[in-house]
C-alpha positions in Angstrom: -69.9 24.6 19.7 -69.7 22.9 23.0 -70.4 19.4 21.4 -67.8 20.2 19.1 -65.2 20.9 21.8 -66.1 17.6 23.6 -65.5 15.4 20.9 -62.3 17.1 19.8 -61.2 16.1 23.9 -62.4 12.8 23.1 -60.9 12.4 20.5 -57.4 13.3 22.4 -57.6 10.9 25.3 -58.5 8.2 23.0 -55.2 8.9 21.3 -53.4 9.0 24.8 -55.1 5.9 25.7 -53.9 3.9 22.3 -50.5 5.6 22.7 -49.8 4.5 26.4 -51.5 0.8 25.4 -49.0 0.7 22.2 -46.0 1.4 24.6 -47.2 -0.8 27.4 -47.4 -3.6 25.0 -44.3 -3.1 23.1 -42.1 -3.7 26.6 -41.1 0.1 26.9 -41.7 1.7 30.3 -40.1 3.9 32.5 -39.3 1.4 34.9 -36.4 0.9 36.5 -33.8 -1.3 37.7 -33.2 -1.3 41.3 -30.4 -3.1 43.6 -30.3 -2.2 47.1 -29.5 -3.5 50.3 -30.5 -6.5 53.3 -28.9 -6.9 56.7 -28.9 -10.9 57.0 -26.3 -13.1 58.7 -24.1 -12.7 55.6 -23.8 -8.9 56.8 -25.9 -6.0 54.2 -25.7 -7.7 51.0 -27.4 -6.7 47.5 -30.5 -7.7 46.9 -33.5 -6.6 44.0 -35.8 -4.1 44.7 -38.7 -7.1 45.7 -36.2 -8.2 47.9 -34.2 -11.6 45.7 -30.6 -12.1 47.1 -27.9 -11.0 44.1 -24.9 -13.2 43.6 -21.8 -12.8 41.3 -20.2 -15.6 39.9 -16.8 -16.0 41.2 -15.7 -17.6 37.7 -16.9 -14.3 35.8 -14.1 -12.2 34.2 -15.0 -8.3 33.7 -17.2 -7.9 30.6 -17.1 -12.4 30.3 -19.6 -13.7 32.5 -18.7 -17.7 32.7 -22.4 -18.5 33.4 -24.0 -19.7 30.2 -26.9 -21.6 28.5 -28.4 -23.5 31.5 -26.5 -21.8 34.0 -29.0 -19.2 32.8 -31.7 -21.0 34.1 -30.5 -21.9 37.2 -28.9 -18.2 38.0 -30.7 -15.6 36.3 -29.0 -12.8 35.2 -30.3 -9.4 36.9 -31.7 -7.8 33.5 -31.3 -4.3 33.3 -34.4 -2.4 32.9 -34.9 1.9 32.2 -32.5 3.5 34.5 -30.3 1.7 37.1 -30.7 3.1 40.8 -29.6 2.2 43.5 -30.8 2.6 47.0 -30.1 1.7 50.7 -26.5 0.9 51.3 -25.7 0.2 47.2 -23.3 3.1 45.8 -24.6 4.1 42.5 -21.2 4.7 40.8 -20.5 1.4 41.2 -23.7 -0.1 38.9 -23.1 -0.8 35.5 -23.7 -3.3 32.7 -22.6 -5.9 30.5 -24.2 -7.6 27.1 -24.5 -10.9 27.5 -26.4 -13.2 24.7 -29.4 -12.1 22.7 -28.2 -8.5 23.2 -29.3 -8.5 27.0 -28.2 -6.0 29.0 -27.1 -7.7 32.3 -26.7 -5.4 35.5 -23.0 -5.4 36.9 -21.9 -4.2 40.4 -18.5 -2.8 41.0 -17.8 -4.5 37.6 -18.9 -8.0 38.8 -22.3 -9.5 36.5 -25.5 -9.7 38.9 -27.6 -12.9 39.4 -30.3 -14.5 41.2 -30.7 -17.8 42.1 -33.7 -19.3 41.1 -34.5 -21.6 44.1 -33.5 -19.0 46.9 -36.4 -16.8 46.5 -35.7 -13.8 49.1 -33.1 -16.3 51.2 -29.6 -16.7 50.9 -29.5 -20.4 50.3 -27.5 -20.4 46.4 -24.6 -18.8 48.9 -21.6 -20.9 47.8 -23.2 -23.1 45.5 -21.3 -23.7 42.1 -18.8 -20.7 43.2 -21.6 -18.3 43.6 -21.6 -15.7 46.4 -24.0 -13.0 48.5 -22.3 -9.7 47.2 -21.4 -6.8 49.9 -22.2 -3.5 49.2 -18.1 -2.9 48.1 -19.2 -5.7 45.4 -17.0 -8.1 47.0 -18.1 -11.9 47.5 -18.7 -12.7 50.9 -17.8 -16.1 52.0 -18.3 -16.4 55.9 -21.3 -15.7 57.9 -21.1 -12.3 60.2 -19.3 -12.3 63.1 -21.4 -11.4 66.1 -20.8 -10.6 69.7 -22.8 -11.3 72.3 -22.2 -10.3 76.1 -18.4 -9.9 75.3 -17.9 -13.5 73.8 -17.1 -13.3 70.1 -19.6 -16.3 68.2 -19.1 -17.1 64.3 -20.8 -19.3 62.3 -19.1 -20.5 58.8 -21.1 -23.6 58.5 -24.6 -24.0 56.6 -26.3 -26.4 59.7 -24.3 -29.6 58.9 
């Protein structure tokens, strides 16, 4: 009987184990897409959950993005994955998405399409390139470095070091 019993629970967690391996592999999960916040000199901005900088395309139209084809490779689209969340200073009514080619679901913020920039990494150096801007946590492009103030004498930067 006890034999019995132990090879009808082996039986069952080999099934588990084929049945979590089949959805692993077939690109379900339950993860999630998440967009929160950075303070950098840009002010907080939106960035992924490992930390990329987001941009939005100032040539997108609601539900059009204008970034296509190779623009693709060069500004990845934040790809909506399982459940959008946000977190830190990002306002979850204001995520959403948009289906862009090949049926992808692309993450919008405060209706604006979501990107990275492939050569920035966790920086903010695709700021202004090609009309693409940081994103403030209203989803507004930001255009101008923070002003800060320093022992009562107002400093801004606008300029990128040349």
């Amino acid at each position: 009987m006890k034999i019995r019993r132990a090879l009808i629970v082996l039986v069952a967690l080999a099934a588990l184990a084929m049945a979590a391996s089949a959805l692993a592999q077939s690109g379900h999960s339950a993860a999630s897409t998440v967009v929160t916040t950075k303070k950098t000199a840009f002010g907080t901005i939106l960035v992924t959950s490992s930390g990329k900088t987001l941009y939005l395309d100032a040539g997108d139209k609601p539900g059009h993005p204008a970034c296509k084809g190779s623009c693709l490779s060069i500004w990845p689209p934040l790809k909506a994955k399982g459940t959008l969340k946000a977190s830190g200073g990002a306002k979850p009514a204001d995520l959403g998405t948009t289906k862009i080619a090949g049926g992808i679901k692309q993450v919008t913020y405060n209706k604006h399409p979501l990107y990275t920039f492939a050569s920035a990494g966790k920086g903010t150096s695709g700021e202004g390139v090609n009309g693409f801007y940081v994103v403030s946590t209203t989803g507004h492009k930001i255009t101008k470095r923070s002003t800060t103030t320093t022992t009562g004498t107002t400093t801004t930067s606008t300029g990128y070091g040349y």
